[in-house]
N, C-alpha and C positions, 0 to 999 in steps of 0.2 A: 072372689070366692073364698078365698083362706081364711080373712078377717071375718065375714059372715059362718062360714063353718067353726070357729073358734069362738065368736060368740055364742054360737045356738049350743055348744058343750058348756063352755062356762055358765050359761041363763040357765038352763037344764039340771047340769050337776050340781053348783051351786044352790040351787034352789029346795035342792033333796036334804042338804043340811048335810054336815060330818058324819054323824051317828049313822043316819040311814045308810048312806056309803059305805061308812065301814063294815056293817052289818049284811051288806052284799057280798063282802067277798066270803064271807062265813056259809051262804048259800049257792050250792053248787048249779042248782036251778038257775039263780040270778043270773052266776057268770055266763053260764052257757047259753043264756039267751042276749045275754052282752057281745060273748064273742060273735054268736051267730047274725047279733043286727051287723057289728062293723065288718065280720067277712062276706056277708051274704049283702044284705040289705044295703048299707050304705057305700061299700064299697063298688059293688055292683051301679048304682045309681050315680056316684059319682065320676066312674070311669064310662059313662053312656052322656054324661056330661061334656067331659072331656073329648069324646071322640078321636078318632087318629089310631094309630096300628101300635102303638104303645101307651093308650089308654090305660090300658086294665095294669100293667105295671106301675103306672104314674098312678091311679088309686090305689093301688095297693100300697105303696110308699107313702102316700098322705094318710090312708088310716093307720101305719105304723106310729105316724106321729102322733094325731087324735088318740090313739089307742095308749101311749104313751104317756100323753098329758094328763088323761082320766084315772090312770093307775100310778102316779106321781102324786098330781094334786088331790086324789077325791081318795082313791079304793088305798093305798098306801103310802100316806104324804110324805113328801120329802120338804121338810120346813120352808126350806127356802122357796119354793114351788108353790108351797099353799101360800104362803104369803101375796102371794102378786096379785093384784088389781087385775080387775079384767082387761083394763089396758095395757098393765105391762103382758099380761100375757101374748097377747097379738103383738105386742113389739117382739117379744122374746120369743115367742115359736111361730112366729110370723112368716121369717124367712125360710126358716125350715118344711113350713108346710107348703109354701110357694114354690120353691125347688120342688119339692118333691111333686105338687101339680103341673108345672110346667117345666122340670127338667133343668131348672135355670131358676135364680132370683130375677124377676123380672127390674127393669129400670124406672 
């Protein structure tokens, strides 16, 4: 699930171009309907995924990191961040989204 949720941002954001992105965080509309997919919308659906009596915790910490990675690389890049391949990306916030899905880097 991790590596699939971190491609579907990377193919997504990526695909909107720099300009575009930057020019989102300029519009308060934008944000606010950015914030409202990953608090509402995807966070919600991903902790109904998950199931279990600390779901909704365990989503909430994975869209910290998604939410993270989109305002690093896309909305306020931090060089080193944009730089990455979509592969290194899923190495490199790979384990962190994992934990935070299953509480644990799985083995």
């Amino acid at each position: 699930m991790a590596d699939r949720l971190l491609d579907s941002v990377t193919g997504l954001w990526d695909a909107a171009g720099p300009v575009q992105s930057r020019m989102a965080v300029q519009d308060d509309d934008t944000m606010r309907a950015l914030r409202d997919y990953l608090d509402g919308e995807l966070r919600l659906r991903i902790a109904e995924f998950l199931g279990g009596p600390d779901a909704t915790r365990r989503a909430t910490a994975a869209v910290g990191v998604l939410g993270g990675l989109i305002f690093t690389r896309y909305l306020n890049p931090i060089r080193s961040i944009g730089a990455l391949s979509a592969v290194d990306v899923r190495r490199v916030f790979g384990p962190a989204l994992r934990a935070a899905l299953y509480g644990r880097v799985p083995a």
